[in-house]
Each structure stands twice: as C-alpha cells, then as structure tokens.
C-alpha positions as CSV (number, residue, x, y, z in Angstrom):
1,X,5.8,25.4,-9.8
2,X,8.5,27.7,-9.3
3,X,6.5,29.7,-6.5
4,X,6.0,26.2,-4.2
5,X,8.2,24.7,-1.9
6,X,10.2,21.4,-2.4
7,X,8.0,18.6,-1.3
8,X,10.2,15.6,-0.2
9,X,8.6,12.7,0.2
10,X,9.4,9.9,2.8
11,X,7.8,6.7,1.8
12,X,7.7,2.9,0.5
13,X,7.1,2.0,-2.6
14,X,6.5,-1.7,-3.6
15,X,7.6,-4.2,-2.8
16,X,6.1,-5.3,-0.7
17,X,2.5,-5.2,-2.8
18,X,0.5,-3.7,0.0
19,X,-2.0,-1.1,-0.3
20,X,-0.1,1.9,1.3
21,X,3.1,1.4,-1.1
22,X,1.1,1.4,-4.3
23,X,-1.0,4.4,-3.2
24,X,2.9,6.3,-2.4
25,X,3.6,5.0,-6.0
26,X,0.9,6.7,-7.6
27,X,1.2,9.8,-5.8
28,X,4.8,9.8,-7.2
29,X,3.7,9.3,-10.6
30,X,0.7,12.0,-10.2
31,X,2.7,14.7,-8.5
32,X,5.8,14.5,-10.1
33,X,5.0,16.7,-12.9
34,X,3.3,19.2,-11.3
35,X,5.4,19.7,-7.9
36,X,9.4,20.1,-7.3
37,X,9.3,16.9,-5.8
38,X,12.3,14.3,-4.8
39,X,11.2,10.9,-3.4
40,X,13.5,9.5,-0.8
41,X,12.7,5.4,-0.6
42,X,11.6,3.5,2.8
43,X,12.8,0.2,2.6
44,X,12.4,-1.5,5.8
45,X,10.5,-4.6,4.5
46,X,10.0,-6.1,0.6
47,X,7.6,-8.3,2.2
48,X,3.8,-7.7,4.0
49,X,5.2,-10.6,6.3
50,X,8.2,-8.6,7.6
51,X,6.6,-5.2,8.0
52,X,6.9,-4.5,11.9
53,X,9.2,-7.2,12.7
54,X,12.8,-6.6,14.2
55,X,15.9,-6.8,11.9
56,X,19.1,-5.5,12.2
57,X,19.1,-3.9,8.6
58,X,16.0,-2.5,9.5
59,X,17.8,-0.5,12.3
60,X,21.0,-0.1,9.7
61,X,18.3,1.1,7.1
62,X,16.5,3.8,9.6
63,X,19.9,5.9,10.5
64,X,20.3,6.0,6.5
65,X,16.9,6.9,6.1
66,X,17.4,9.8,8.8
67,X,21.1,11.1,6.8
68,X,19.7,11.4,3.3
69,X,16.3,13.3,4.5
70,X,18.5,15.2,6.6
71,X,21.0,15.9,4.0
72,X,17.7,16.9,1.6
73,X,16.5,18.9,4.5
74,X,19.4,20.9,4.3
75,X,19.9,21.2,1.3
76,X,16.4,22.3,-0.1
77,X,15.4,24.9,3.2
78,X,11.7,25.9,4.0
79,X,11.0,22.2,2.1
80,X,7.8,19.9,2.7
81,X,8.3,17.1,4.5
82,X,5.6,14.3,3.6
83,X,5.7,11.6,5.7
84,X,3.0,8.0,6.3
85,X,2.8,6.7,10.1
86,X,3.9,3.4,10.6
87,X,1.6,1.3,11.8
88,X,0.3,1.4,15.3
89,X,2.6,-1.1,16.7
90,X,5.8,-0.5,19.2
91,X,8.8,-1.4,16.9
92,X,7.4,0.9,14.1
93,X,6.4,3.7,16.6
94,X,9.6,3.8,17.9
95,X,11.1,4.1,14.4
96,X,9.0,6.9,13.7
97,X,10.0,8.7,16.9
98,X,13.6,8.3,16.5
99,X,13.3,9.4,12.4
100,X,11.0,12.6,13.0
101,X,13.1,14.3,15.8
102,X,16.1,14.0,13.7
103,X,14.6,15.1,10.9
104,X,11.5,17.4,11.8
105,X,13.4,20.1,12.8
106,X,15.0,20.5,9.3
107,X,11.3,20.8,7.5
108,X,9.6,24.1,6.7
109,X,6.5,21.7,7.0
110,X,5.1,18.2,7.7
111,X,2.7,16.5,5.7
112,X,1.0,13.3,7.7
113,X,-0.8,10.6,5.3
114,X,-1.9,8.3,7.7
115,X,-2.5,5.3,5.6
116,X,-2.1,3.2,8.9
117,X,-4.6,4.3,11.4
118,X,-4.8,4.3,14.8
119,X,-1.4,5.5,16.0
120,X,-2.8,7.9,18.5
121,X,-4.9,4.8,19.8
122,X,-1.7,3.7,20.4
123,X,-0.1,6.2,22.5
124,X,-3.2,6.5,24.7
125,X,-2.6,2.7,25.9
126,X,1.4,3.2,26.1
127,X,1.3,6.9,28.3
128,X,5.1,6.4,28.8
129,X,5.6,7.0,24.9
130,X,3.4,10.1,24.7
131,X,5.9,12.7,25.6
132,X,8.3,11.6,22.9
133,X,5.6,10.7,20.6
134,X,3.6,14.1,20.8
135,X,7.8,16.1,20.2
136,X,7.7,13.6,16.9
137,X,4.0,13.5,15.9
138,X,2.4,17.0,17.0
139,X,1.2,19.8,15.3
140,X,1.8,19.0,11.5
141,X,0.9,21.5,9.2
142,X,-1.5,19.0,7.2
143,X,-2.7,15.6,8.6
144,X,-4.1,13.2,5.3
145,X,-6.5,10.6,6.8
146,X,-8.2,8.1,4.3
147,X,-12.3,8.2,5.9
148,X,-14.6,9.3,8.3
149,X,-14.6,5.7,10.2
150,X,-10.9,6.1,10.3
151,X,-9.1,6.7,13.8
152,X,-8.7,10.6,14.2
153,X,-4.7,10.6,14.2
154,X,-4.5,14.1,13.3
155,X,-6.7,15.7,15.4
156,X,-5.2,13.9,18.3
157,X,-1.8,15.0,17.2
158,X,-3.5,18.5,16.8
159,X,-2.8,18.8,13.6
160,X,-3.2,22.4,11.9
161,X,-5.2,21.0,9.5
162,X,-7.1,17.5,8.6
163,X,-8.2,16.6,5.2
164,X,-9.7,13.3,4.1
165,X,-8.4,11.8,0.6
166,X,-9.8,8.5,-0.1
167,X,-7.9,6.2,-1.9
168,X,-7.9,5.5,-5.6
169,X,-5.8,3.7,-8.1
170,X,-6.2,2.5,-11.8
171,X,-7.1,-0.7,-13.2
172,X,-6.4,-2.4,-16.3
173,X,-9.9,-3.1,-18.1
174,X,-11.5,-6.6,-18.1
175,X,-9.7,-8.6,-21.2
176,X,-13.4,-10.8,-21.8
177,X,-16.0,-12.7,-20.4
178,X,-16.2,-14.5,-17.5
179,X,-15.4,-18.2,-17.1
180,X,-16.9,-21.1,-14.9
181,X,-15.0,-21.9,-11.9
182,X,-13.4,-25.4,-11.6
183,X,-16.6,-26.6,-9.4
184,X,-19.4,-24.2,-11.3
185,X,-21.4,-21.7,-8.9
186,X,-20.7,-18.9,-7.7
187,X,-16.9,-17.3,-7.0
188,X,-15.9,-15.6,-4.1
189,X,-12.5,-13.9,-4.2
190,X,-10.8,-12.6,-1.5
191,X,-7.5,-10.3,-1.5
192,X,-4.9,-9.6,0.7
193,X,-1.9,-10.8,3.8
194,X,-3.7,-13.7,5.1
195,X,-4.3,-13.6,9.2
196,X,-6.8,-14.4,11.4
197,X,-7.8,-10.1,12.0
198,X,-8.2,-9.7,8.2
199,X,-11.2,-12.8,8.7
200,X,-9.0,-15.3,6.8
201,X,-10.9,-17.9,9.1
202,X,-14.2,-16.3,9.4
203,X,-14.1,-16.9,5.5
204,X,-13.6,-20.6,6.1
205,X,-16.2,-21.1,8.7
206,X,-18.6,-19.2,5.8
207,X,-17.5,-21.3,3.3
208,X,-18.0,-24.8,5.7
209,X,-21.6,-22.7,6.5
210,X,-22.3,-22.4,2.3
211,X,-21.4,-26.3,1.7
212,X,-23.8,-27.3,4.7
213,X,-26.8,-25.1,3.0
214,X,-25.7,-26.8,-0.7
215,X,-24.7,-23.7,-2.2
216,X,-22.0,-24.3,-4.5
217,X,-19.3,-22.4,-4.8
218,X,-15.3,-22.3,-5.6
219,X,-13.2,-19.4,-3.5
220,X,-9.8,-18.7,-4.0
221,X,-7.9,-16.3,-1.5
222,X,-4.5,-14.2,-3.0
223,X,-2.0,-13.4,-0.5
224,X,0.9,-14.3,1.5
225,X,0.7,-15.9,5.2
226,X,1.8,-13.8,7.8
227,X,2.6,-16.6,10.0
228,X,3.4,-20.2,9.2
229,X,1.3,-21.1,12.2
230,X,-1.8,-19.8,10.6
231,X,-1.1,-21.0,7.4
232,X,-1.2,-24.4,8.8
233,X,-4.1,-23.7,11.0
234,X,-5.8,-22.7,8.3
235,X,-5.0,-26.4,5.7
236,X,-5.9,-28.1,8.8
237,X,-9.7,-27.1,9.5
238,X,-9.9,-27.1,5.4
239,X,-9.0,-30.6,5.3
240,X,-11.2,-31.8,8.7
241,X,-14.1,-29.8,6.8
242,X,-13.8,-31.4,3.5
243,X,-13.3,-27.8,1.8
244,X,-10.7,-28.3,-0.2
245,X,-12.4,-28.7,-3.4
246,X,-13.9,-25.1,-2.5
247,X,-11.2,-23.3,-1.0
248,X,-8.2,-22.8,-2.9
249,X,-5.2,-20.6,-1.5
250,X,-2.5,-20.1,-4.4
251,X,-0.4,-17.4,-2.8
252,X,0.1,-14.2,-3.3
253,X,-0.6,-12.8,-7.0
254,X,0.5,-9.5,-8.5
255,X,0.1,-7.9,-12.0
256,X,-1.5,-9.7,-14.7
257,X,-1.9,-12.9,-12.7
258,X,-4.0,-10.5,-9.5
259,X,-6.2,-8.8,-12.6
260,X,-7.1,-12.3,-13.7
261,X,-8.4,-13.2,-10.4
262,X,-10.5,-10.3,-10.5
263,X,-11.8,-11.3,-14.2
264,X,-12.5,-14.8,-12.7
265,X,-14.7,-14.0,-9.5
266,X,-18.5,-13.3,-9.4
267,X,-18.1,-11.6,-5.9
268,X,-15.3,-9.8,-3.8
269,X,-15.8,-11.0,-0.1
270,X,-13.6,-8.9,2.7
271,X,-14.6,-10.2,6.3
272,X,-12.1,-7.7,8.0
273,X,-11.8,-6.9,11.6
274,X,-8.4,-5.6,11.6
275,X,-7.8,-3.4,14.4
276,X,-6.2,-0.8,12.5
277,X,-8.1,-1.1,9.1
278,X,-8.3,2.4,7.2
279,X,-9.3,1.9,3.7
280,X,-8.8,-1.7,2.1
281,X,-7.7,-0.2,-1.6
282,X,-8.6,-4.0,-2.7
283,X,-12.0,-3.6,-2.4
284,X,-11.7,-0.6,-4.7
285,X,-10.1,-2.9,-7.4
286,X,-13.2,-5.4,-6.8
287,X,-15.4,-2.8,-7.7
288,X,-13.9,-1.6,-10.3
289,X,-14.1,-4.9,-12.1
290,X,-17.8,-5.3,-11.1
291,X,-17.6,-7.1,-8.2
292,X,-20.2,-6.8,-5.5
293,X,-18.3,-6.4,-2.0
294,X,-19.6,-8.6,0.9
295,X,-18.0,-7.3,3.8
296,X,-17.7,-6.3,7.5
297,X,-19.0,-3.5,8.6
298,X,-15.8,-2.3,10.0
299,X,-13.7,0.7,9.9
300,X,-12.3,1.3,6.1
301,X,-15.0,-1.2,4.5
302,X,-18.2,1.3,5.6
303,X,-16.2,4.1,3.9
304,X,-15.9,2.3,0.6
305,X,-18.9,-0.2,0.0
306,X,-22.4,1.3,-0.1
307,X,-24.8,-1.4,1.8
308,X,-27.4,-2.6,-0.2
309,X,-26.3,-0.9,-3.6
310,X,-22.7,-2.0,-4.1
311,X,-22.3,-4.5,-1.8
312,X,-23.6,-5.7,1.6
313,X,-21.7,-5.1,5.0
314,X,-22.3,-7.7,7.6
315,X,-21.5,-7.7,11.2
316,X,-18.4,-8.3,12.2
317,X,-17.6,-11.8,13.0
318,X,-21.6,-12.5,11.9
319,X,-21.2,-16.5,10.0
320,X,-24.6,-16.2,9.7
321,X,-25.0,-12.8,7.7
322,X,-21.6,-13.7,5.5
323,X,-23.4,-16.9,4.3
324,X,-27.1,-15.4,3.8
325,X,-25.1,-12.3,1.7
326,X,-23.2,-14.7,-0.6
327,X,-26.2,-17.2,-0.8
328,X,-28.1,-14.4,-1.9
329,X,-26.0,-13.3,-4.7
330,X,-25.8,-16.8,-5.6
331,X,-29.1,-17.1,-6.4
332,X,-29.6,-14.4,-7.6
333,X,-27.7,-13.1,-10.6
334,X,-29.3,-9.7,-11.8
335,X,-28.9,-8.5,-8.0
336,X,-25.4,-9.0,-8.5
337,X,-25.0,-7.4,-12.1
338,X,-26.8,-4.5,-10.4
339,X,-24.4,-4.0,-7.4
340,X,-21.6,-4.8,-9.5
341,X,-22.5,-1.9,-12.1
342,X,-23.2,0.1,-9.4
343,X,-20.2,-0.6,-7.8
344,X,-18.1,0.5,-10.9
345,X,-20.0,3.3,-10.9
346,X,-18.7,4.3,-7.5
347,X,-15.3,3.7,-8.1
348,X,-15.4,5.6,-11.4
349,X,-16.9,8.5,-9.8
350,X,-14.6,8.9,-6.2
351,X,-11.8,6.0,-6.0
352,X,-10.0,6.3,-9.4
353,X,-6.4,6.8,-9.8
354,X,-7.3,11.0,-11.3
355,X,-10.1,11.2,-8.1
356,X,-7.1,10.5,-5.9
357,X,-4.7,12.8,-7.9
358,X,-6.8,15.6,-8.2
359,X,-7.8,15.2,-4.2
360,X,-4.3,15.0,-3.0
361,X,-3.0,17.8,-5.7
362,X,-5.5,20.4,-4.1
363,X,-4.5,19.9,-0.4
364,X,-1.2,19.5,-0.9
365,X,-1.1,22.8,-2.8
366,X,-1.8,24.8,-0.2
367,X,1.3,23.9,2.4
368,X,3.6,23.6,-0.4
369,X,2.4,27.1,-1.5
C-alpha cells in the first residue's frame, strides 16, 4: 500500500437510494483497507427526484466540492483522482465541466466510472459544449464502464484505457418462505424512480393486458415519483382500468422493508427504455433472491439477464411480449424455480458484492501503482 498513490475519490453516497450511490458506497467499504484512500462526499441531491434539477445550494455545494478536492489535490501530489459522470443531461454536464478544469490539473491521474452512460452521446448533439467538454473529459488514464451495451464514453473521450466492471452488491439472505399475495397469483415486483422512460406505464398497460386474459395477479412498484404529473397520470388510468386491486404503488422502500418486497414477489419485471440505462443494480438484487427478470431488451438489462435461462427480455415497448412472458411464468411454476435458481446462480458467480471488489481492486491497481 505504501508503494501506490493516494486515490481520492469524488462521489455520492446515499441518500438518495439510487444504484450509482450504493455502488460508490461499497467501493468505499471494499477499497478502504487495501488503498490510501480519502472519500470526499457529492451532495448535490438526497433525493432521485432532485438529481439534475437547478438549486442554488447545488451551485453553493459545487464551488465547495471544487476547494476541498483542490485542497486534497494539493496536499497529496501525483494522487488519483476517481471521478462518476453525471448524467447526460445539460445542468449536470455543465457541473462536471466547471469541477474537472479546476480540479484536473491538480491530479496525477483520473479515474472515470461512468455509472451514467451516454455523456459523449451527449456532446455529439450539443457541438457548442465539445471544446470545453473534451479540456474536462479527455484522455483519462482509466475509463470504468459497467457493459458491453453500454454507451462507449471512454473511448470517445479517448481514454488511455477502458475496462468493464459490472456491478455487484450484497444481499441479506431470504428470512423464509414465501407468502400469498393479497389477491393470490402470481407477483410481479418492480423496483426503482417511477417515470414514464423506466416503463412505469408500459407496466400498467401489461398489467390492464394480464386482467383482460384472466391471469391473476397482484404487483407492487417501490419507488418515488419523479414528477407529480406522472404520479397522477399514473392513479388516473389505474382507476379508469379498474387495476387498483392489482396495482399497488407504496412508495419508495429501503432496507429491511425493500428486502421484504423481494421475499414477497414471484417475478422481478423491469420494462426500461431509459435513454441512458447502464446497468439496473436492481435487477441484480431480484436475482439474487430468485427472481426470474422479465425485461426489455435494452441497454443495461441485456448485460445482466440471460434470455431464456434467467429471465426473458422482451422488446421494448412490446405489451404483447411483457404479458405472454409473465403469463408464462404464471402458469408455469417449475419454469420459474428454474430461472430463478439459475438466476442466483449468475449473480453468485459475476454480480456479488466480492465479484465487484475484486474487479474494481485489479484495475484500479494498476493507475494507482
């Protein structure tokens, strides 16, 4: 340890309960005994609802942000600089810009994690920002990126090197057995900031498409709302399609409370077509409580969920495939012990908390070196 560079690490931790702040989190708790490593703390939002929206403190928060790296820049010369991407959106990108020429400069090196993909996408539609954003972004050392259906950030950005690291995170194990739903049938669970882009209402026209075809069913959806609007979108076509005895939307759930939604449901259903999607770490947590994933087949789902063996991915925006995929593993149960075993399998075997520590030990090694 004494031969490796201070590795200073940039980055939010929860809250907010999203899937990049819990990964930073873990890689905190990993690391810390094995590098020289000080964690300075992004808080620009303690909510998923707030991330990317203007605030004053935000802007307050940033020119801190930029003084104690600095000042840890400084202090600690030749030091690793590890730093996630904001997400591909023009109040964070400007952020970014503004932070990493201030601080850059300082760093014997820069370590990208791009847990929010599609930055560079970004830049290519917004040609004003790219000579700024290539002085802040370009030529890291080491670029992180989560799978191979992610956006290629760090090559655009030319970065000298591009790893992929998969996400992985531990679980507490399953407390007993499995109880009926309120209505009987299947249970469908779905996980994560409700919006229209992460197929919150593709999930309700499936579930309308499951009660016309007689399949019974409960689901329950954890999360917050991003927008009040949607929210009450959302209760609206519930009530006009007489789903909610099926539907149920208690908010958003953390710790014992999210494990026991997991415990509850019979199948994890993620019906994503977020622009940006790299990983979904949720789906990981299905899997890991033996959950067979019915999903898009999207960018960040197709790198986690084997079709036909731990799950089945469905075209995006596909009613029609959603419904036949959960029909099927409502009728038939050993299918979804056996995708749900093999699923645990998986996540044993490439997504646990010790895969992802021992993935992002080794190529973090070599720039700290």
């Amino acid at each position: 340890m004494n031969n490796r560079r201070k590795l200073i690490v940039v980055g939010q931790t929860p809250p907010p309960f999203n899937g990049q702040a819990k990964m930073i989190r873990q890689m905190i708790n990993g690391l810390c005994g094995e590098f020289d490593l000080l964690h300075i703390r992004m808080a620009y939002s303690d909510s998923v609802v707030s991330a990317g929206k203007f605030g004053v403190a935000k802007i307050l928060h940033l020119f801190r942000l930029i003084c104690e790296t600095r000042r840890a820049l400084e202090e600690n010369p030749g030091a690793v600089l590890y730093y996630p991407p904001a997400s591909p959106n023009l109040l964070p990108v400007l952020r970014d810009i503004i932070f990493l020429l201030a601080v850059r400069p300082l760093a014997g090196k820069t370590v990208f994690h791009f847990h929010s993909g599609g930055v560079s996408e970004f830049i290519k539609r917004h040609a004003w920002l790219a000579p700024a954003a290539r002085a802040a972004y370009g030529s890291p050392d080491l670029a992180v990126e989560l799978g191979a259906s992610c956006p290629r950030d760090g090559t655009f950005f030319g970065a000298r090197k591009v790893c992929l690291v998969p996400n992985g995170i531990d679980v507490p194990p399953p407390a007993g057995e499995k109880t009926d739903g309120e209505i009987g049938g299947i249970k469908i669970l779905y996980v994560g900031i409700h919006t229209g882009s992460k197929g919150l209402f593709d999930l309700l026209e499936t579930a309308r498409e499951l009660k016309r075809r007689n399949v019974v069913f409960e689901i329950c959806t954890a999360g917050l709302w991003y927008t009040e609007k949607e929210r009450r979108h959302f209760e609206l076509l519930r009530a006009q399609w007489n789903l909610e005895a099926e539907v149920r939307t208690p908010g958003q759930k953390t710790g014992a409370d999210l494990w026991a939604l997991y415990e509850w449901a019979d199948v994890f259903f993620f019906p994503t077509f977020y622009e940006w999607e790299t990983f979904g770490l949720v789906q990981v947590e299905a899997m890991a409580y033996g959950l067979p994933v019915v999903a898009s087949d999207w960018q960040g789902p197709k790198d986690v969920v084997l079709d036909g063996e731990t799950g089945i991915l469905c075209p995006v925006h596909n009613i029609t495939a959603f419904a036949d995929a959960l029909q099927r593993l409502t009728q038939d149960r050993g299918l979804r012990l056996k995708m749900g075993c093999a699923g645990q399998e998986r996540y044993k075997r490439y997504f646990s908390a010790d895969c992802f520590i021992r993935n992002i030990k080794r190529v973090l090694e070599e720039v700290c070196e």
